[in-house]
N, C-alpha and C positions, 0 to 999 in steps of 0.2 A: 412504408410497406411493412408489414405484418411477417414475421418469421420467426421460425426455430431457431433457437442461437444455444450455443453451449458455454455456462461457468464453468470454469476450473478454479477451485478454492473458493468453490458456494459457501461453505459453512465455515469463512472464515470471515474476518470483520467484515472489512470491505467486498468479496468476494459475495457477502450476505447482503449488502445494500443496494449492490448493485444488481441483484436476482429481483429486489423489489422494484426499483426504479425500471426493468426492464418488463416484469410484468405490468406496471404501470400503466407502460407504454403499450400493450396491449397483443405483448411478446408471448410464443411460447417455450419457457426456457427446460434446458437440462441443465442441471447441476451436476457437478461431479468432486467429490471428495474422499479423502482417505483417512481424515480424522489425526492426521500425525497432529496437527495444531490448532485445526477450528474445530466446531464445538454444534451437536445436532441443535442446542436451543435456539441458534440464530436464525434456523428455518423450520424449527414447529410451529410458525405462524404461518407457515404456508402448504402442512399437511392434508390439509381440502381444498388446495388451489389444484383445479382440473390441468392448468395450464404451466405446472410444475409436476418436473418428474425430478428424479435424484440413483445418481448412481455410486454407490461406496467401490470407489478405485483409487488405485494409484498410478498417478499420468506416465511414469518412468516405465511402466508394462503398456505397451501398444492396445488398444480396445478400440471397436467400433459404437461410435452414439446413435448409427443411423445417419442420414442425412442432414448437415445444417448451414444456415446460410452465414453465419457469423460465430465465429470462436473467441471469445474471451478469456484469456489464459492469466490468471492472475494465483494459480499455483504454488503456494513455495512458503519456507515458516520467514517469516517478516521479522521479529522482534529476537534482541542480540540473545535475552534469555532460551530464543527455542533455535538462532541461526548456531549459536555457541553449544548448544546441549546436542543438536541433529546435526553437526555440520556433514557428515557426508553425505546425508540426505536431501541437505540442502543443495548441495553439489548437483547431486545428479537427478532433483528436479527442473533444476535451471541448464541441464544440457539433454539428457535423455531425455525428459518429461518436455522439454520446451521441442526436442526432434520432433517424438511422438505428436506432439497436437500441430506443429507444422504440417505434419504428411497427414495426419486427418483432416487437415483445412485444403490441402492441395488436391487430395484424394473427392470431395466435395465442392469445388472451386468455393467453397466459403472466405468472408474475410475475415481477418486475423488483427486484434489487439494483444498487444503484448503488455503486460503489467510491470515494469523497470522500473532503476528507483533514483532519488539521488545521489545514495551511495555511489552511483558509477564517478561521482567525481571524490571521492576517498575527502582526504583535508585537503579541501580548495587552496591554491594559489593563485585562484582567478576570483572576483567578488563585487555581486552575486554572479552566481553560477550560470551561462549560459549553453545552450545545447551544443556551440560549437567547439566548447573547453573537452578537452581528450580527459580529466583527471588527474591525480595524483595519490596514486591508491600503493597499498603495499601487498603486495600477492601473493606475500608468503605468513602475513600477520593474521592475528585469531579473527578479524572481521574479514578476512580474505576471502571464506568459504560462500558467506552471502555476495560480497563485493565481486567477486570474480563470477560467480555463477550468475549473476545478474549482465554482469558484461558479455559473460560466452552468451547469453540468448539472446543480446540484439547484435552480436557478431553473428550469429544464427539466424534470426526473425530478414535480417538486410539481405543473408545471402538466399535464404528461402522467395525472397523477392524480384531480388538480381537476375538467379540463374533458376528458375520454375517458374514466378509470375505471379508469385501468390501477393492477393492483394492484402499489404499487410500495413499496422500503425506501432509507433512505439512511443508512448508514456512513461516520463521519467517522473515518478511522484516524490513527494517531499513530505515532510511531519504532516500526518492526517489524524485527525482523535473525534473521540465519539461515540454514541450509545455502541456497545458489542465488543469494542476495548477489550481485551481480557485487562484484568486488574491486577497478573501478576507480571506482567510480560516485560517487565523493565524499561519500560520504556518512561519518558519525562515525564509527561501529564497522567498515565497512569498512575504510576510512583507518586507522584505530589499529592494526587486526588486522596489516594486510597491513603495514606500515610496522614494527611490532614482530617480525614473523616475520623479515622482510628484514633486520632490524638497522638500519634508518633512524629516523631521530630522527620519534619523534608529531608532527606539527602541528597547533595550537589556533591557530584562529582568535580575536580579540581573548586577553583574559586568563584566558580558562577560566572566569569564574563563572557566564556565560549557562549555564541548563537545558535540558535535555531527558528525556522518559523514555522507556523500552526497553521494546518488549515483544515475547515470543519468538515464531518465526511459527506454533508450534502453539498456543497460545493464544488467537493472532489470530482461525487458521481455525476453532478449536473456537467463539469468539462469530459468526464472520458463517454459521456454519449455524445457530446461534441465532437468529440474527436474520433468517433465511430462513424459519424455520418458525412465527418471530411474524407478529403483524398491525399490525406499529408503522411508521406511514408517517412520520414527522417523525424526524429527524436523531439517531444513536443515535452518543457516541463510547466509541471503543475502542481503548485503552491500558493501558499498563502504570502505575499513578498515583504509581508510587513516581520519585520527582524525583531525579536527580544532576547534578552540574557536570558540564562537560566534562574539566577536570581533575580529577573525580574516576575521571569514566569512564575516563581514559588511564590513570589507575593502576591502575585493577581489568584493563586489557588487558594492562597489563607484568607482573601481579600471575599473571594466567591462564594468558598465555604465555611467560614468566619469563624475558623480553627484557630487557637492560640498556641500551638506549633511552631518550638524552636524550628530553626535552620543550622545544620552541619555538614560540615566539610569533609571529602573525603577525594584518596587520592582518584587523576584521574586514568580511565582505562587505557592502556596500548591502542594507537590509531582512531582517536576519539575526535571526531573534527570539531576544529576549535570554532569555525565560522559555517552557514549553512544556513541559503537565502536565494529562492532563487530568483534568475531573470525571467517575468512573464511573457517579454515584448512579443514572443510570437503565439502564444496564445492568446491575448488578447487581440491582434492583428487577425491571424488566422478565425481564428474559432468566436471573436465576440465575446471571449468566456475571462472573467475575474471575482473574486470569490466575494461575498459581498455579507460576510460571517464574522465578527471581528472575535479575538479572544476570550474576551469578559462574556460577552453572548453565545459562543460555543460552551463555556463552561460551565454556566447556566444551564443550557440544555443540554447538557452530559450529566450534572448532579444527582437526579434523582436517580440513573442508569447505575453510577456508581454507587448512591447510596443503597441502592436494593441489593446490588452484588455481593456490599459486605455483608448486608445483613442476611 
């Protein structure tokens, strides 16, 4: 069925892929953004889409969109360079801003996706990470400000469920990359890319054996419209499961973009998880969905994104 739906942090990576894959579908969406961290080029290719409108706000001040049947709340600065530079901003997107778009979904009996991350599990002691691990996060360290504001809005999004009825979903995502990437945003495969196109030596933080896994951002968006069209209120994560070092990823980036780019070492950041992998079994159960994008192939089809960027 055919509806209005509303992005929050349209003009941001993901945020911006997901306005396409939902016009796609034959949606009509509203976007809404405040520009703290996304960027208007990610939707000037949908400037004369009739079935695109865009509102410059910010979620944290209450605003009406009109009417809509589905809210997509993917809000909030994602990468440590803009969580660590905005953090009180970040804060009280992920509490005020996540309130706000609850009571506009409840005010509308609209359903409700929640964009969460894996950070909710800080440095895993559980491995890989499944949806029923509580965490082990540090609430008062400098990644706190994303990590905790991500927790308080599915302490939120649950109770907006519980005690109002709002029908709601929560998405815990894990390393996503891809054309829209900002290139400066700290993050791994950014950092790799752009630093191997440039001819700059890779930086790994501590010794490269800490994990993480990738996954590519059409993949992503092909599970969270999956999981817009389930009925699954409890915490669904969604990654890539196949686990690499960091030093191995920098070699698959020099390997992709056939840079002759040292590798250095450097120390690593306060609360930087050293492993970070997660368990699909209930996505693939539930939803049918597994990401079917391997690294070398996302990386591929990120190159020429990156290499325009620098240039």
């Amino acid at each position: 069925m055919l509806q209005r739906v509303l992005v929050t942090g349209a003009a941001g990576f993901l945020g911006s892929h997901l306005c396409d894959a939902l016009l796609a579908e034959g949606h009509t969406v509203v976007g809404v953004d405040n520009f703290c961290t996304g960027h208007a080029s990610n939707l000037s290719h949908l400037a004369s889409e009739p079935r695109f409108s865009f509102l410059e706000q910010d979620i944290c001040k209450p605003f009406d969109s009109g009417e809509v049947s589905f809210l997509f709340n993917f809000a909030s600065p994602a990468s440590p360079v803009d969580y660590t530079r905005l953090g009180v901003e970040t804060l009280l997107v992920g509490s005020a801003g996540t309130i706000n778009m609850l009571d506009l979904a409840r005010r509308y009996g609209a359903r409700f996706l929640h964009a969460s991350t894996s950070e909710c599990y800080g440095d895993p002691d559980v491995h890989p990470q499944i949806e029923a691990y509580w965490g082990h996060v540090n609430p008062i360290g400098p990644r706190s400000v994303y990590d905790e504001a991500k927790r308080f809005s599915e302490a939120a999004v649950m109770a907006y469920h519980r005690y109002y009825g709002v029908d709601t979903r929560l998405l815990r995502i894990f390393n996503t990359y891809g054309p829209r990437l900002q290139i400066d945003d700290g993050r791994v495969l950014s950092n790799f890319m752009v630093q191997a196109l440039r001819g700059e030596p890779l930086t790994i933080y501590g010794d490269g054996s800490q994990t993480r896994s990738f996954c590519y951002v059409s993949d992503l968006i092909d599970g969270i419209l999956r999981l817009s069209r389930s009925d699954e209120h409890l915490p669904v994560n969604m990654g890539n499961p196949v686990e690499w070092t960091i030093l191995e990823c920098a070699k698959e980036v020099l390997a992709v973009t056939g840079s002759s780019s040292d590798i250095v070492l450097k120390p690593l950041p306060q609360d930087d998880p050293t492993r970070r992998c997660p368990d699909i079994t209930k996505a693939r159960t539930l939803l049918g969905w597994e990401p079917e994008i391997n690294l070398r192939q996302g990386l591929l089809k990120s190159l020429q994104y990156f290499k325009s960027e620098i240039a």
